[in-house]
C-alpha positions in Angstrom: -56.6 93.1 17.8 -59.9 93.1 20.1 -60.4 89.2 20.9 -57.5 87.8 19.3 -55.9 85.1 21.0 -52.7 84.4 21.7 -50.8 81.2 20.6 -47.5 79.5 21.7 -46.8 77.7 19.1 -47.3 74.5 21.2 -49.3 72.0 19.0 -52.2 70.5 20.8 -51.7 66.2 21.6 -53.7 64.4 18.8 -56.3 62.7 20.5 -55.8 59.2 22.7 -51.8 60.3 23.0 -49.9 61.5 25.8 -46.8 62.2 27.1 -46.6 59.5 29.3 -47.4 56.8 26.6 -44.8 58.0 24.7 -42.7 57.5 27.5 -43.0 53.9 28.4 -42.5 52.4 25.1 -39.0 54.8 24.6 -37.6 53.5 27.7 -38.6 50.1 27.0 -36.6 49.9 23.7 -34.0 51.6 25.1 -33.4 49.0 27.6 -34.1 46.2 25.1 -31.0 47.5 22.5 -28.7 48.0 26.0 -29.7 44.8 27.0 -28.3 43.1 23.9 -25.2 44.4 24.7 -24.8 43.3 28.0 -25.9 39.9 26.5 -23.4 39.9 23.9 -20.7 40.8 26.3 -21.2 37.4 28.1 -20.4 35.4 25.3 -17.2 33.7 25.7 -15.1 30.8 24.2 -14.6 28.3 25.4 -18.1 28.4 27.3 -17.6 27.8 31.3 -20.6 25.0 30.9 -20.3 21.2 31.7 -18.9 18.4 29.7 -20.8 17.0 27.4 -23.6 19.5 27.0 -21.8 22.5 25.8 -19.1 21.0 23.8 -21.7 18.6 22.0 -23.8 21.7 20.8 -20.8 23.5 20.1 -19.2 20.8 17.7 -22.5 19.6 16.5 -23.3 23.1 15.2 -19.5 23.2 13.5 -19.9 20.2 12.1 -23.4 21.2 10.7 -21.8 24.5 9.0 -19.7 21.8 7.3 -22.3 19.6 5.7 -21.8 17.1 8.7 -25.2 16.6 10.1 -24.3 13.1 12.0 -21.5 12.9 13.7 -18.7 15.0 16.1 -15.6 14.8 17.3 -15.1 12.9 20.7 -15.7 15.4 23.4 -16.0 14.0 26.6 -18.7 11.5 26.7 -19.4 9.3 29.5 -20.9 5.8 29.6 -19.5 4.1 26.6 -16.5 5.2 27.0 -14.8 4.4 23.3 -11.7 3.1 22.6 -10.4 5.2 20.1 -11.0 8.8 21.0 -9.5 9.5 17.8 -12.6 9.1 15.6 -16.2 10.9 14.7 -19.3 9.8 17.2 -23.3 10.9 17.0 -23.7 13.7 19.4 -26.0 12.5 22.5 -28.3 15.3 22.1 -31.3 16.1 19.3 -29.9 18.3 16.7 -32.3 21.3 16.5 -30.5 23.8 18.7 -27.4 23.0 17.0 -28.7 23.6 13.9 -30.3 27.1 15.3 -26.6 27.9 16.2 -25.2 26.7 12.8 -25.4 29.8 10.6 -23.7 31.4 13.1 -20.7 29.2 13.3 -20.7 29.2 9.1 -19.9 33.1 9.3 -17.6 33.5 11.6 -14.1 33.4 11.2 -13.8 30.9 13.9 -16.6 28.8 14.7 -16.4 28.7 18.2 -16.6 32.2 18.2 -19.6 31.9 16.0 -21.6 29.8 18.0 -20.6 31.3 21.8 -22.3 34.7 20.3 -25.2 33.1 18.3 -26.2 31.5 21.4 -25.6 34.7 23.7 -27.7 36.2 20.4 -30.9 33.6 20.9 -30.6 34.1 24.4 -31.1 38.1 24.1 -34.2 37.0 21.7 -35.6 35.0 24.5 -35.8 38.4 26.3 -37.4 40.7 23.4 -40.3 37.7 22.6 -41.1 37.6 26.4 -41.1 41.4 26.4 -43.1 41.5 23.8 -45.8 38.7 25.2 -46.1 40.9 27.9 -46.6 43.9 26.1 -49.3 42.3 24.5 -50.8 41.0 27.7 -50.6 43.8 29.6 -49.4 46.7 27.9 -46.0 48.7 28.2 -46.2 48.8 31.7 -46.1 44.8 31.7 -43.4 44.7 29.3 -41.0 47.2 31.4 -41.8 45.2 34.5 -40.9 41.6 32.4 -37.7 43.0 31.1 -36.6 44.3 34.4 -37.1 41.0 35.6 -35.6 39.0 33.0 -32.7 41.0 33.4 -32.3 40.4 36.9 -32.3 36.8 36.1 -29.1 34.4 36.8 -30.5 32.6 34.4 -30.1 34.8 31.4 -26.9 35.8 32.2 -25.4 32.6 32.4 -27.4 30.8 29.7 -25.3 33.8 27.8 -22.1 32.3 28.9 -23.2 28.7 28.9 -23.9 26.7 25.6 -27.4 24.9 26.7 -30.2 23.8 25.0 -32.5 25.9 28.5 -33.0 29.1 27.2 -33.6 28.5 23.9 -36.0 25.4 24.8 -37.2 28.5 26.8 -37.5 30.8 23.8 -39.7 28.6 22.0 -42.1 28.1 24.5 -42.7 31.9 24.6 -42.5 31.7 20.8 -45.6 29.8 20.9 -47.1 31.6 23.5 -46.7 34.6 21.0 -48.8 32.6 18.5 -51.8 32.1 20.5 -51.8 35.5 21.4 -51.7 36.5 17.8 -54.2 33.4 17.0 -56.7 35.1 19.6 -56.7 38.2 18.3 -56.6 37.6 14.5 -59.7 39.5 12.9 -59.3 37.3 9.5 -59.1 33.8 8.6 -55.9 34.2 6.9 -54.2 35.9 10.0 -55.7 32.7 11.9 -54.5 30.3 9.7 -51.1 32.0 9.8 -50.8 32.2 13.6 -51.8 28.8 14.1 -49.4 27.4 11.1 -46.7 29.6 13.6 -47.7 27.8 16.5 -47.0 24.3 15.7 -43.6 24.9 13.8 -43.1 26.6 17.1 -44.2 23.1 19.1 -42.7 20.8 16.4 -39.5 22.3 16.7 -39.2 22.7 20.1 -39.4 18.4 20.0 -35.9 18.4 17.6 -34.4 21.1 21.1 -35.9 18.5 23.5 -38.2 15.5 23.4 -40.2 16.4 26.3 -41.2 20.0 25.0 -43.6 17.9 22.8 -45.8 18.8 25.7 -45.4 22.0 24.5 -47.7 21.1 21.5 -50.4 19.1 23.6 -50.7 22.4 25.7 -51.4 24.7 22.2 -53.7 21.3 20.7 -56.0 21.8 24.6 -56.3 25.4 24.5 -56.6 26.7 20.0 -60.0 26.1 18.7 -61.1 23.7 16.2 -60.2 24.6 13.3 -56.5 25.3 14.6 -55.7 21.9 15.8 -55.5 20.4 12.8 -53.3 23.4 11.0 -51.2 22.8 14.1 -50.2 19.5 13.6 -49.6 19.9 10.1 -47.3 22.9 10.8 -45.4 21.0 13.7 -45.2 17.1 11.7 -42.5 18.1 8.8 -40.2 18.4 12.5 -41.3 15.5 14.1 -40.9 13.5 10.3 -37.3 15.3 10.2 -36.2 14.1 14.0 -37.2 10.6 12.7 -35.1 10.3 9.8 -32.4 12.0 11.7 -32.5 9.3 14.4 -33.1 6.7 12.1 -29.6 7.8 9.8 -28.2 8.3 12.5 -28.9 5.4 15.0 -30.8 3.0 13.0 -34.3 3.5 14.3 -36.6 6.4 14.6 -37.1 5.5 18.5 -33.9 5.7 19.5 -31.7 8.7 21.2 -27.9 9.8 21.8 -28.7 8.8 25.3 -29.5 4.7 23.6 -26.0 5.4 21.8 -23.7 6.8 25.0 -25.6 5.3 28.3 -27.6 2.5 27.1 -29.8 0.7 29.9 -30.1 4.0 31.5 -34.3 4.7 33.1 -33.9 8.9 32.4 -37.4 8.9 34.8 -38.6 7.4 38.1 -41.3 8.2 40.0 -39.3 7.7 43.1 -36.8 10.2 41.9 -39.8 13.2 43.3 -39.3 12.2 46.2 -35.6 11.8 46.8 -33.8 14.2 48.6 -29.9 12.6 47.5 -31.1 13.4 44.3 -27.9 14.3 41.8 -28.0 17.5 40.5 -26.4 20.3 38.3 -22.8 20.8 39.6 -21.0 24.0 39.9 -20.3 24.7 36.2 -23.8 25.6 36.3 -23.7 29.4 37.1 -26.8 29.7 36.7 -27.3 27.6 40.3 -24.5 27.1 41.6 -27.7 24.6 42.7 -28.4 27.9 44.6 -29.8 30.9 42.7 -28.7 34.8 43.4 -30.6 35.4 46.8 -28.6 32.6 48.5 -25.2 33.5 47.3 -26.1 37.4 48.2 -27.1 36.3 51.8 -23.3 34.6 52.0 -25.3 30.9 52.3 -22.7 29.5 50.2 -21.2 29.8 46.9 -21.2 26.0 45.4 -23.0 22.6 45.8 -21.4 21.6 48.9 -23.5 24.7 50.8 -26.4 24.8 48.3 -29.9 24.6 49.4 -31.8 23.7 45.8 -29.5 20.4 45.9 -30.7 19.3 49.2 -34.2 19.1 49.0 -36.7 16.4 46.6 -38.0 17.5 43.5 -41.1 17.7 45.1 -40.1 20.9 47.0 -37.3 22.8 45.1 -39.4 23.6 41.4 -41.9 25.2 43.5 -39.2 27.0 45.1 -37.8 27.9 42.4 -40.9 29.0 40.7 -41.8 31.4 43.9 -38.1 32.7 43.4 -37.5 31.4 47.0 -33.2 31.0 45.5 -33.6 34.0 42.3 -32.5 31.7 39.6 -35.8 33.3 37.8 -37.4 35.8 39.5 -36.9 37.7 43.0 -38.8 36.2 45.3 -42.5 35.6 45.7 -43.0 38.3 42.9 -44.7 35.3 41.4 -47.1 35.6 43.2 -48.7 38.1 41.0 -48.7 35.8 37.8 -50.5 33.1 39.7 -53.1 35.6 40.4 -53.3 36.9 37.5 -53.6 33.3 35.7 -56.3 32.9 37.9 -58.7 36.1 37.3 -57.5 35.6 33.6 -58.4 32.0 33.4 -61.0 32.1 30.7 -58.3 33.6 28.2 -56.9 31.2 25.7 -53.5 32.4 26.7 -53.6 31.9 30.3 -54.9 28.6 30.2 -51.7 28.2 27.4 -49.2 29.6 30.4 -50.7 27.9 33.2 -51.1 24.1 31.2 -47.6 24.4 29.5 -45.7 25.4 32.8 -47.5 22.5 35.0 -46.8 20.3 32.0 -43.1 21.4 31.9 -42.8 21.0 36.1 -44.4 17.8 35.7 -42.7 15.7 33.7 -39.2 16.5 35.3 -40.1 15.9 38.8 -39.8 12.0 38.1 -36.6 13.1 36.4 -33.7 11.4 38.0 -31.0 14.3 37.2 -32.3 17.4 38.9 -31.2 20.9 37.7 -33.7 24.1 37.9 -32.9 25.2 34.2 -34.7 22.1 33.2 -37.7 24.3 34.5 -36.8 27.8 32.5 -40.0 27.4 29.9 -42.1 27.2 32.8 -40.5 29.6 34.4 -40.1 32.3 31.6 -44.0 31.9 31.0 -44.6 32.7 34.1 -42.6 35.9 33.8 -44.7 37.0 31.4 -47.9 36.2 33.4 -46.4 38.2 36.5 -45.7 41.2 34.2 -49.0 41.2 33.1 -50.4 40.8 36.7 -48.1 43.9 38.0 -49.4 45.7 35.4 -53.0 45.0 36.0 -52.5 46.2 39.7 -50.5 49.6 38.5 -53.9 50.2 36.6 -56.5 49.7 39.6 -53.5 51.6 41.9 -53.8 54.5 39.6 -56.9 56.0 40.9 -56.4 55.9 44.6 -53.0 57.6 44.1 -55.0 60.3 41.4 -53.1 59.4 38.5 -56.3 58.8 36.4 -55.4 59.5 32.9 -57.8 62.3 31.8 -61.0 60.9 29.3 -60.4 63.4 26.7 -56.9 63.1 26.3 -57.3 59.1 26.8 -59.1 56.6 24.2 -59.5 53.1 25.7 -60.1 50.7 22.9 -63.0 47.9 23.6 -62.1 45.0 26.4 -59.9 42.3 25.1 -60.5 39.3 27.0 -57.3 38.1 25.9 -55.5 40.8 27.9 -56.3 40.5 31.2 -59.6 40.9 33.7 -59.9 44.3 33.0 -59.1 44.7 28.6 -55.7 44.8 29.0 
């Protein structure tokens, strides 16, 4: 027929879709579902960590699945040493990751068992929440490039084997990170009200993981507006009420700690302790250092803390380090580069100034600390994962046009600039 014309069956793309956004988001979840096997294969029983930390949380969170929420069996503690090893003793550390790990130990068979894959479990959602963060950032680009880097991580792998409060101190730093994105964004007053209650249960129970991620909540109550504060603190005080009266039951005052209990007279923080380069640190049980990192141990510089690098040099010096990726406990090196950049040209953004105030605070207050270890740094660390992510993806955009991969305007529908996303929108 004269002027017919010929189809292939081929339906056209709807508008503001193509191929390659389809793409991104496919591998993405792909990686995130492998991922959680690889994490879950780490978990093992008994954990490889150090003695008292991972046998504390791991009896604690028993002991919890039994209706025990104050005491454990003996496991190792140092300092008051007690007489009769025989009996039931408060745990030297606050209860809220142990109770995190506790449904997990109450279904399995074995609790052990329970609790070395529950915490393999949190650790694998420490991955998707930063993933997501830096979807949200910078788009799928920015979540690829966070995962890939997470995954890379000693850190991951070994908070997967190792029972520690790190990662998942970690987790709900990016948790709350999550909330002000969500807070920024919210179109309604409900969806504020919502994010911001999110935010401080977030913050409040990151204080019941450990007491100096309070600073975790002074970041949000700087950065959320008004109104926000004050649905913070009501959403983060039922936590702080809770650690009270745990401490109080359990120790006979609201102000005092495990540490009171097992090491009493002991001054955790000194500001001399910055500055000391004989600082102690973690020893070799933590993998995730070996107080040296993945580069070092690659390079042959030694496997353990005789030959380590991280545990010869002041506070001062190695949590910078760290950060830059100078040992790859965190991220290959300098690649951090691009997050500090990008918290820069993003610095107007509620959630960079989040990132950039919540890291500093969580460097900060450990450099007087007089036990060194670089997981004591993983919130700050993690965040700025996100922030790098977000920053790679940022340059992939302005790198598209010089190397002519500029998405075609009728095919691609770019919504109105987000200042919360980035310099550009994103």
């Amino acid at each position: 027929m004269a002027g017919s014309v010929r189809t292939t069956g081929v339906q056209p793309l709807p508008v503001g879709f193509t191929r390659q956004k389809a793409y991104w988001p496919a591998v993405t979840i792909a990686l995130l579902i492998a991922s959680l096997c690889l994490v879950l294969s780490q978990a093992v029983f008994p954990p490889g960590g150090p003695v008292p930390d991972s046998p504390s949380y791991t009896q604690q969170a028993i002991e919890m699945s039994h209706g025990n929420f104050v005491s454990i069996p003996w496991v190792g503690e140092v300092g008051q040493d007690p007489a009769d090893r025989s009996g039931m003793f408060p745990s030297r550390y606050p209860p809220g990751y142990s109770f995190a790990l506790m449904p997990f130990a109450a279904i399995a068979p074995h609790g052990e068992d329970g609790v070395a894959y529950g915490n393999a479990f949190l650790v694998w959602l420490l991955v998707v929440a930063a993933v997501a963060c830096a979807i949200l950032l910078g788009g799928w680009t920015a979540g690829l490039v966070a995962l890939l880097i997470l995954m890379t991580s000693t850190f991951i792998w070994s908070s997967a084997e190792d029972i520690l409060s790190d990662a998942f101190g970690a987790l709900l730093a990016v948790l709350g990170l999550l909330c002000v994105i969500g807070l920024a964004k919210a179109q309604t007053r409900r969806g504020a009200m919502c994010w911001a209650l999110g935010l401080g249960a977030a913050c409040g129970y990151a204080i019941t993981t450990r007491f100096v991620l309070g600073l975790l909540l002074v970041a949000a109550l700087i950065v959320v507006p008004w109104r926000a504060k004050w649905l913070t603190i009501i959403a983060a005080a039922p936590f702080v009420l809770a650690l009270g009266v745990y401490q109080w039951v359990v120790f006979g005052s609201p102000l005092k700690t495990g540490y009171d209990y097992w090491l009493p007279g002991l001054a955790p923080f000194q500001i001399g302790s910055a500055f000391r380069w004989d600082l102690p640190g973690d020893s070799i049980y933590i993998h995730a250092e070996r107080l040296n990192g993945a580069l070092l141990s690659w390079l042959g510089l030694g496997d353990g803390p005789a030959q380590a690098v991280i545990g010869h040099t002041p506070p001062l010096i190695t949590y910078p380090a760290v950060l830059l990726g100078l040992y790859w406990v965190f991220l290959p090196p300098f690649v951090a580069l691009a997050g500090l950049a990008w918290l820069w040209y993003s610095r107007s953004s509620t959630s960079a100034r989040f990132i950039a105030l919540a890291a500093a605070f969580n460097v900060l207050v450990f450099l007087p600390y007089t036990f060194m270890g670089a997981r004591f740094i993983a919130p700050a660390a993690v965040l700025l994962i996100v922030a790098t992510s977000a920053g790679f993806a940022e340059v992939t955009r302005r790198l598209a046009p010089v190397f002519g991969q500029r998405s075609q305007p009728a095919l691609v529908a770019r919504g109105p600039a987000d200042p919360e996303c980035g310099p550009q929108g994103h």
